[in-house]
C-alpha positions as CSV (number, residue, x, y, z in Angstrom):
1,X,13.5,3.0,-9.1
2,X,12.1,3.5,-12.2
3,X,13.6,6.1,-14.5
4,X,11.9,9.2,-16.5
5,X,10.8,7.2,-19.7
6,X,11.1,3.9,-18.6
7,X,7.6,1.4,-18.8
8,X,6.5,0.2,-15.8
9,X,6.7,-3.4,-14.8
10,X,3.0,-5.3,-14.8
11,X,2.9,-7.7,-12.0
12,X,0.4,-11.0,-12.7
13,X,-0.1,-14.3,-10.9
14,X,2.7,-16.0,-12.7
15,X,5.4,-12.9,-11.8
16,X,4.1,-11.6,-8.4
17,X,5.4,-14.0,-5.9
18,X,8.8,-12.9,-5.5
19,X,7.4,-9.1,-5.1
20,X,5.4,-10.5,-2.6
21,X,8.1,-12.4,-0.8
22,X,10.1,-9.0,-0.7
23,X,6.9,-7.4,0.7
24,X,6.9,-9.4,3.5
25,X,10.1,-9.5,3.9
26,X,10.2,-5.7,4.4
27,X,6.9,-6.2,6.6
28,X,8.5,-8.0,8.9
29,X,11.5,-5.9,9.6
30,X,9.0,-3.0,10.1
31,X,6.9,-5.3,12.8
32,X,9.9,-6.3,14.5
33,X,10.9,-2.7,14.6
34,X,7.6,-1.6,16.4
35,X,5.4,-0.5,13.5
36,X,2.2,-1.8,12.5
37,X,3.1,-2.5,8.5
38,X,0.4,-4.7,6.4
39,X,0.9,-5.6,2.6
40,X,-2.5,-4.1,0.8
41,X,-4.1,-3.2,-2.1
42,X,-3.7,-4.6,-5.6
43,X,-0.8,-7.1,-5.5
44,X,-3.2,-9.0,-3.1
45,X,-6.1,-8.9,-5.1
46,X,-3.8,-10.2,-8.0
47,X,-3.3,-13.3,-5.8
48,X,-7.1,-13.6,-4.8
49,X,-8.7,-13.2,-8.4
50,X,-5.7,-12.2,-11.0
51,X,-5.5,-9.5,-12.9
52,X,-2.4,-7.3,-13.0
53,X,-0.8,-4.5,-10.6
54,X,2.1,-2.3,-11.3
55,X,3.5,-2.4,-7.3
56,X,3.1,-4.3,-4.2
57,X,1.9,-1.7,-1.4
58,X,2.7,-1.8,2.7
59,X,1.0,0.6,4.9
60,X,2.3,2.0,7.9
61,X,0.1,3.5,10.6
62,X,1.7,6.5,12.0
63,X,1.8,10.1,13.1
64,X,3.0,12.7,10.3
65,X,5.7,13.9,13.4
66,X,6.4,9.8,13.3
67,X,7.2,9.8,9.6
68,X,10.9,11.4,10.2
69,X,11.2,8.3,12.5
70,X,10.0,5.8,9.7
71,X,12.1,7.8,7.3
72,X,15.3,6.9,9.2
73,X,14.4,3.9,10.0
74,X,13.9,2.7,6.1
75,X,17.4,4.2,5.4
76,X,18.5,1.8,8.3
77,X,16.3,-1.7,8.5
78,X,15.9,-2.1,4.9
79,X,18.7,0.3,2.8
80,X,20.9,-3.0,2.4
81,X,18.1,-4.4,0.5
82,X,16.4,-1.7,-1.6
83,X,16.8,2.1,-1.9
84,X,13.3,3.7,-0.4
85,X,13.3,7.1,-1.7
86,X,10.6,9.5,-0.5
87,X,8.3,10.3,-3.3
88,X,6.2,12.9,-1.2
89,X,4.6,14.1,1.7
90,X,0.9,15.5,2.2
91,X,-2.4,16.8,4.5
92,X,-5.3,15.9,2.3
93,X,-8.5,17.6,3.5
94,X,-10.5,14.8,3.0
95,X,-10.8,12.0,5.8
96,X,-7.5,9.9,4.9
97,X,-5.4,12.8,6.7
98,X,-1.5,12.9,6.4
99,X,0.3,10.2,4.1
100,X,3.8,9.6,3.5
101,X,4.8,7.8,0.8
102,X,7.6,6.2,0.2
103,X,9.0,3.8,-3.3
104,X,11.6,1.3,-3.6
105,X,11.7,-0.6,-6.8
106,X,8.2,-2.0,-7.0
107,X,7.2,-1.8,-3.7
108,X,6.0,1.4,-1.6
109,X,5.6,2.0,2.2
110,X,2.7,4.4,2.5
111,X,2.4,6.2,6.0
112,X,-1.3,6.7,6.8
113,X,-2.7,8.8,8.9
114,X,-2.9,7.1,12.4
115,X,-5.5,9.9,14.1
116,X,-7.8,8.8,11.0
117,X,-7.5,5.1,11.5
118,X,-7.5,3.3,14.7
119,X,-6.4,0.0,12.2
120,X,-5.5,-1.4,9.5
121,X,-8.2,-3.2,8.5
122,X,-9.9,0.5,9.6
123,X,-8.1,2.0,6.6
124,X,-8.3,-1.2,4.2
125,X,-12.0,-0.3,4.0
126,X,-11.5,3.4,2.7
127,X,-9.8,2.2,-0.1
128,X,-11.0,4.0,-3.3
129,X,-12.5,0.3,-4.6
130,X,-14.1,-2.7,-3.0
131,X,-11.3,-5.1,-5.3
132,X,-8.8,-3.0,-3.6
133,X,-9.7,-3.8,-0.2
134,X,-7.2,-6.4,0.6
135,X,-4.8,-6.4,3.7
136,X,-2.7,-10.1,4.4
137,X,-2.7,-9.8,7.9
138,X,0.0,-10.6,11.1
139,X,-0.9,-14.6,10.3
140,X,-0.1,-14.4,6.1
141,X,-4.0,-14.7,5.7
142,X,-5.6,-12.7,3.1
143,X,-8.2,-10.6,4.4
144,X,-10.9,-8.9,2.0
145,X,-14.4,-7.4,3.8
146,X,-16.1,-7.0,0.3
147,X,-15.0,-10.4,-1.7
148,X,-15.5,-9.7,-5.1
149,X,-18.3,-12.0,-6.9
150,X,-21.6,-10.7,-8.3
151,X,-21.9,-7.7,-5.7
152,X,-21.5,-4.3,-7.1
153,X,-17.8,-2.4,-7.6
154,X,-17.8,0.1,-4.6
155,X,-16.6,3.6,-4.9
156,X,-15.3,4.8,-1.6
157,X,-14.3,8.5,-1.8
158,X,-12.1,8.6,1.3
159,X,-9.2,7.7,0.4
160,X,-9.8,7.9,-3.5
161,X,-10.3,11.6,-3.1
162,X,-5.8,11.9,-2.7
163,X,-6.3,10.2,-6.3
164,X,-6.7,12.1,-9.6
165,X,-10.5,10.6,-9.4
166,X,-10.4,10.8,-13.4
167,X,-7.7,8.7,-13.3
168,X,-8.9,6.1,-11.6
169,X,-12.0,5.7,-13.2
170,X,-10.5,5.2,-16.5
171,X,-7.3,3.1,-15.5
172,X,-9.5,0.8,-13.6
């Protein structure tokens, strides 16, 4: 977990892969243990297109009342492995709902809102940018509905709106 002070770790194609492994390592725990858990975001568009990321991110789809379960349940499957320590818990008033969020080392398990996304791939496409919108699915293949190329960066304010949306527009 990183410490007060400390720099963050940058994650590029030649580093990634063992965060990855890891990833789905913890993935597959969670699926065996009855949750629907899908590596996303950045540390699969590092694979896809390089570039660097600073974590390796797995949602979860679940209830906020199912997040004391998951909570448990990290503490349990995956505390021989790494630490998950909650970082916080929040109702946004924008469409993405409830998330849970939980770090571990470089990875996070992010509980979204299942009564906002019937899927996966449902929430994948509210991701604040089109180069974001990567999911490696059940099979290990990377899945990505807006490829990037010579089509326009998307801004999606669903789920950018839990952002600080300055932020995000200057750090990426």
């Amino acid at each position: 977990m990183q410490q007060h002070g400390e720099q963050q770790m940058s994650f590029n194609i030649h580093n990634i892969e063992l965060e990855l492994a890891k990833a789905k390592l913890y993935t597959g725990i969670l699926r065996a243990a009855g949750y629907d858990a899908h590596i996303v975001g950045g540390a699969l568009r590092v694979l896809a297109v390089g570039g660097t990321t600073s974590d390796v991110d797995i949602a979860v789809l679940g209830t906020q009342k199912a997040s004391v379960p998951l909570h448990n349940d990290l503490r349990i499957l995956l505390g021989g492995l790494a630490k998950f320590e909650l970082q916080h818990t929040q109702t946004y008033s924008s469409q993405c709902g409830f998330i849970a969020d939980w770090r571990g080392d470089n990875i996070n398990i992010i509980n979204y809102d299942i009564d906002r996304y019937s899927s996966i791939e449902e929430l994948v496409l509210g991701f604040d940018y089109n180069f974001n919108m990567y999911l490696l699915d059940s099979d290990h293949k990377l899945y990505n509905p807006y490829p990037l190329g010579v089509n326009k960066v998307l801004l999606n304010t669903n789920i950018a709106t839990h952002h600080n949306l300055d932020k995000v527009v200057n750090e990426r």
